[in-house]
C-alpha positions as CSV (number, residue, x, y, z in Angstrom):
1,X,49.1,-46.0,30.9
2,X,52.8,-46.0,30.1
3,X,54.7,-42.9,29.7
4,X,57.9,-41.7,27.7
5,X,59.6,-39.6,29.8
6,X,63.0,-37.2,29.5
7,X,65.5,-37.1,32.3
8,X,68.0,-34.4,32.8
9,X,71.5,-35.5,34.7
10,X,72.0,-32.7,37.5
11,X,75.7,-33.3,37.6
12,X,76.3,-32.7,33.8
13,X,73.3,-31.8,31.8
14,X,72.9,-35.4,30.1
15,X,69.5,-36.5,29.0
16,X,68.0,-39.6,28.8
17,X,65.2,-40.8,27.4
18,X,63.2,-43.8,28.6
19,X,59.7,-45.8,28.7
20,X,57.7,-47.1,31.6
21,X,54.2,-48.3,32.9
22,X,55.2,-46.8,36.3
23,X,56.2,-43.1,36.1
24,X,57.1,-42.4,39.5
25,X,58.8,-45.6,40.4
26,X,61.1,-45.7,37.6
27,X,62.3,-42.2,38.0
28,X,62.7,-43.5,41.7
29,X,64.7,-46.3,40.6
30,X,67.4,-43.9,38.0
31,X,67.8,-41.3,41.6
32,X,68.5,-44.2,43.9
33,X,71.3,-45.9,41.5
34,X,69.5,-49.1,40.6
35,X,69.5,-48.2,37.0
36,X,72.7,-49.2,35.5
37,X,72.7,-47.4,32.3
38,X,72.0,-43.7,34.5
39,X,73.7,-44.6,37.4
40,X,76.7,-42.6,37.3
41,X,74.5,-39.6,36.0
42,X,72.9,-39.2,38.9
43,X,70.8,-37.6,40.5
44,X,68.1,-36.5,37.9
45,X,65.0,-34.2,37.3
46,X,61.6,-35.1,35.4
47,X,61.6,-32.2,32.4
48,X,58.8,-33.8,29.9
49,X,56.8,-36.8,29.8
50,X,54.2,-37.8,27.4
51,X,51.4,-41.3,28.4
52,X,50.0,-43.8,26.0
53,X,47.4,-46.0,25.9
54,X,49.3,-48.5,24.4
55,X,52.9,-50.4,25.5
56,X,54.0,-50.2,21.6
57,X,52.5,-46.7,20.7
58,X,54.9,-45.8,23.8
59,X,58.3,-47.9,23.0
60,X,58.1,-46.5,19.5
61,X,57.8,-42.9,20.3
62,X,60.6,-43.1,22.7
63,X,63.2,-45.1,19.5
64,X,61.8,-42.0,17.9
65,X,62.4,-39.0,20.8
66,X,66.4,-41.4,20.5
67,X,67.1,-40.6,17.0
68,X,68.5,-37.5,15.2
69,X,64.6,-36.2,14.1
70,X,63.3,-37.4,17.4
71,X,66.7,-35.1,19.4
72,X,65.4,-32.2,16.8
73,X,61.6,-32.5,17.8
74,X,63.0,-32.6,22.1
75,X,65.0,-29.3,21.0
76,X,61.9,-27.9,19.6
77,X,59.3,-29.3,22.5
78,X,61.5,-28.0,25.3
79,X,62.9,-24.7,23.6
80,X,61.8,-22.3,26.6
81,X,63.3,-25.0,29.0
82,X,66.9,-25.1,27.1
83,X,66.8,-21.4,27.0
């Protein structure tokens, strides 16, 4: 499976948004620092993730979640959560 997955910055709210075949050990890898680009976000909490099938169906759907629709559709998916 991979997975798309949503990651909100504890120390100021940031989120990032990210793809992986291995859920738990990339969310591992942004808390302990050895992601560059979250680094000095850290640490972070899990608040969404969605698995595919397929590598491309995932990559695609997280350029999507990265654009202005996709931000609108996270706003919309999370709602309760932001509230």
């Amino acid at each position: 499976m991979y997975y798309v997955y949503i990651l909100q910055g504890l120390k100021d709210n940031s989120l990032y948004v990210g793809h992986t075949s291995n859920l738990k050990k990339r969310f591992d890898e942004h808390n302990s620092g050895k992601s560059l680009a979250t680094k000095s976000f850290m640490p972070y909490k899990l608040i969404f993730y969605e698995a595919f099938i397929n590598r491309i169906d995932a990559k695609n759907r997280e350029e999507y979640l990265k654009n202005g629709w996709g931000w609108r559709s996270v706003k919309k998916i999370l709602n309760n959560y932001f509230n």
